[in-house]
TORKOL-4160 file (C-alpha; in steps of 0.2 Angstrom, whole numbers, padded with zeros to 4 digits, m for minus):
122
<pt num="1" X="0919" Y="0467" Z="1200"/>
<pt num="2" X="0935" Y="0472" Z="1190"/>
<pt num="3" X="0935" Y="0474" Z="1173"/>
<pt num="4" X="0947" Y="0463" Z="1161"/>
<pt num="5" X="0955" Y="0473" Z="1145"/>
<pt num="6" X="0956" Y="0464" Z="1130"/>
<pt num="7" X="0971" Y="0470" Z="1118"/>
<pt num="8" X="0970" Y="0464" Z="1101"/>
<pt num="9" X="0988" Y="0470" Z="1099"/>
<pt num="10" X="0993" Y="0452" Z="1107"/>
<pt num="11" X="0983" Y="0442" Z="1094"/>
<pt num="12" X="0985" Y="0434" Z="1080"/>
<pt num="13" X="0974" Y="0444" Z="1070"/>
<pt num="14" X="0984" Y="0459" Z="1076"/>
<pt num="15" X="0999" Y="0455" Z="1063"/>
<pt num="16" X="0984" Y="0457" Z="1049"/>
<pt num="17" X="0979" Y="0473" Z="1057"/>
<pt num="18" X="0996" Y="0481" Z="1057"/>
<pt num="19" X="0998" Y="0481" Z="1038"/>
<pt num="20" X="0981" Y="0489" Z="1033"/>
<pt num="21" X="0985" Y="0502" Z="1021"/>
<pt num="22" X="0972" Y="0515" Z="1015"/>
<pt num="23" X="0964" Y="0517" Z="0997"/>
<pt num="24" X="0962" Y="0534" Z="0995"/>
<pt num="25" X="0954" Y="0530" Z="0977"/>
<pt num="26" X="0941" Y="0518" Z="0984"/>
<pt num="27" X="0935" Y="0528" Z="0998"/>
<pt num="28" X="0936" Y="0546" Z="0988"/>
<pt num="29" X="0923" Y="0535" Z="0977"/>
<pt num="30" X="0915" Y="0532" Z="0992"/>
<pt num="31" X="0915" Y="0550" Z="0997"/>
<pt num="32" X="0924" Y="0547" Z="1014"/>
<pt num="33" X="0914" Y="0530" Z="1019"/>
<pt num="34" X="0922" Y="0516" Z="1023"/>
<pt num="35" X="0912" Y="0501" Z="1025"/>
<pt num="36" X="0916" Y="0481" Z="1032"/>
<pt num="37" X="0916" Y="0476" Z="1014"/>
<pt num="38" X="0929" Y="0491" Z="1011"/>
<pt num="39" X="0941" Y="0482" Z="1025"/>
<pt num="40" X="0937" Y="0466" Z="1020"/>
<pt num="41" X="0948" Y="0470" Z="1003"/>
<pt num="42" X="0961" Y="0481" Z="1012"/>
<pt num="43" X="0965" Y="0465" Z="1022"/>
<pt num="44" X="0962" Y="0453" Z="1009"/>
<pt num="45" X="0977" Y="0463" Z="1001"/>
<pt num="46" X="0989" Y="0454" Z="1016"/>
<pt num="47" X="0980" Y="0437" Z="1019"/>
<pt num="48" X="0981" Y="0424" Z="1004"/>
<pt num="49" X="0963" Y="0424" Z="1001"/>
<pt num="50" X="0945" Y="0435" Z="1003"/>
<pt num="51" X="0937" Y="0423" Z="1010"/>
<pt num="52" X="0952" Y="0422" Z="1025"/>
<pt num="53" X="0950" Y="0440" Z="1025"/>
<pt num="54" X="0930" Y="0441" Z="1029"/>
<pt num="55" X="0936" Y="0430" Z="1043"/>
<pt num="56" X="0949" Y="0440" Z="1052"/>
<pt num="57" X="0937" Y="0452" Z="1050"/>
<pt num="58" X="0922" Y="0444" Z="1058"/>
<pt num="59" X="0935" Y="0437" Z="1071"/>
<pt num="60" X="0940" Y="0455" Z="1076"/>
<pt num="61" X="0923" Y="0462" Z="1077"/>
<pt num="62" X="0916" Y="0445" Z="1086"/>
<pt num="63" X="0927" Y="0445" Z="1099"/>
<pt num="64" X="0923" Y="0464" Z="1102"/>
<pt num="65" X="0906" Y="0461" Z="1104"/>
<pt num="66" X="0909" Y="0448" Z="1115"/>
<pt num="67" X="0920" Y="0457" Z="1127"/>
<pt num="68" X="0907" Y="0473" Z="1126"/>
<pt num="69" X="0894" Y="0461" Z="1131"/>
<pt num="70" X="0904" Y="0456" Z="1146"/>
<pt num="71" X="0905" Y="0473" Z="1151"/>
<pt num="72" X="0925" Y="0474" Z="1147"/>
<pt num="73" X="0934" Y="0488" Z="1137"/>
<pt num="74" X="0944" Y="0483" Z="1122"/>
<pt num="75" X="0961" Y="0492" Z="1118"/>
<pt num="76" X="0967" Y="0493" Z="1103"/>
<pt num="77" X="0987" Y="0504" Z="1104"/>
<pt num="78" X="0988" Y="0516" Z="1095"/>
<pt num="79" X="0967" Y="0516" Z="1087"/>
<pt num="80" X="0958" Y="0519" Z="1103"/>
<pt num="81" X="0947" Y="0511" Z="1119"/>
<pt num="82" X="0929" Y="0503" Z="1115"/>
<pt num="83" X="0919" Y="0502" Z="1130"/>
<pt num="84" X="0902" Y="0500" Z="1138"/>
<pt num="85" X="0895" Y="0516" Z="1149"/>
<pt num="86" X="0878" Y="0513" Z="1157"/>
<pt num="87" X="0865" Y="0526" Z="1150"/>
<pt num="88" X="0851" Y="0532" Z="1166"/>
<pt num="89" X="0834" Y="0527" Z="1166"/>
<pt num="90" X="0826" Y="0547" Z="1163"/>
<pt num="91" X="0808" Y="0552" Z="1158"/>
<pt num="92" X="0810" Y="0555" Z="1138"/>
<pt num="93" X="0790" Y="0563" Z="1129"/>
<pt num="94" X="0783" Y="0557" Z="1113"/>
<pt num="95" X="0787" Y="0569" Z="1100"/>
<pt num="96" X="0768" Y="0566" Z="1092"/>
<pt num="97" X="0758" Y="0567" Z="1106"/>
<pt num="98" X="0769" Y="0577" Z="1119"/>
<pt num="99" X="0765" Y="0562" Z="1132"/>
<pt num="100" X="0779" Y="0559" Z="1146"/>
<pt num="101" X="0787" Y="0544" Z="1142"/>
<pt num="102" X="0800" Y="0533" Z="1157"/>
<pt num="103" X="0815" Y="0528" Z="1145"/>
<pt num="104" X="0822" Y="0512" Z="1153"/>
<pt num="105" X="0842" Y="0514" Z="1161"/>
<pt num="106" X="0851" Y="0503" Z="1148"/>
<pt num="107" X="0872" Y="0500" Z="1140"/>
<pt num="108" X="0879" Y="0509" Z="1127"/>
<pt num="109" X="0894" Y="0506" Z="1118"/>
<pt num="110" X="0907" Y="0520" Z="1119"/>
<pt num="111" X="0921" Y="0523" Z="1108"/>
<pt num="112" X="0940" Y="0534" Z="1114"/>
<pt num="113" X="0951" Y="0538" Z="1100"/>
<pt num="114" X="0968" Y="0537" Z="1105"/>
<pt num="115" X="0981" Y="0552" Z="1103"/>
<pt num="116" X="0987" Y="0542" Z="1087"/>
<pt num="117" X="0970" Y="0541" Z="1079"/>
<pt num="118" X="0967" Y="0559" Z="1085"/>
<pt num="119" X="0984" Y="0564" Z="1078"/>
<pt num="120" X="0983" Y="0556" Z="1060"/>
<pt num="121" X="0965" Y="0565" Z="1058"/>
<pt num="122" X="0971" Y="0583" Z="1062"/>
């Protein structure tokens, strides 16, 4: 089965993501966490209202939870690579009681940064 790759860089909400600017204020307040709420605002800045905002958002973050639960990745140019990876069934033990466990095979969702990503956190 081949895997399709969704890039958010060819729709529309992309032209809202280009122009995210960071805050440095509001998430020193924050002490380094940024959370949806946070990104709502930053995007609210660019589209005319907040309530449009919170739903670029939810778009973006709905459409990739829809493609990770197809199985397909997600690249976003220049940000990174979100994809599924499929964890092993394996024998785990309960910490309390030291008993063996069998820990079901299950997917994970997987982040890749991109060199761009990488580059503007070093």
């Amino acid at each position: 089965m081949a895997r399709r790759v969704y890039s958010l860089d060819k729709s529309p909400e992309s032209r809202y993501l280009s122009g995210l600017t960071t805050d440095t204020a509001t998430i020193a307040k924050r002490r380094g966490k940024m959370n949806k709420g946070d990104i709502v605002n930053e995007v609210a800045k660019i589209v005319a209202t907040k309530k449009e905002a919170q739903e670029v958002v939810d778009c973006v973050f709905a459409n990739i939870t829809t493609a990770l639960k197809g199985k397909d990745a997600v690249q976003i140019a220049g940000f990174g690579t979100f994809k599924v990876a499929k964890r092993e069934a394996r024998k785990g033990r309960n910490p309390q009681t030291g008993a063996a466990i069998d820990i079901p095979a299950r997917n994970v969702p997987k982040f890749s940064p991109g060199k761009a990503l990488k580059d503007a956190v070093n």
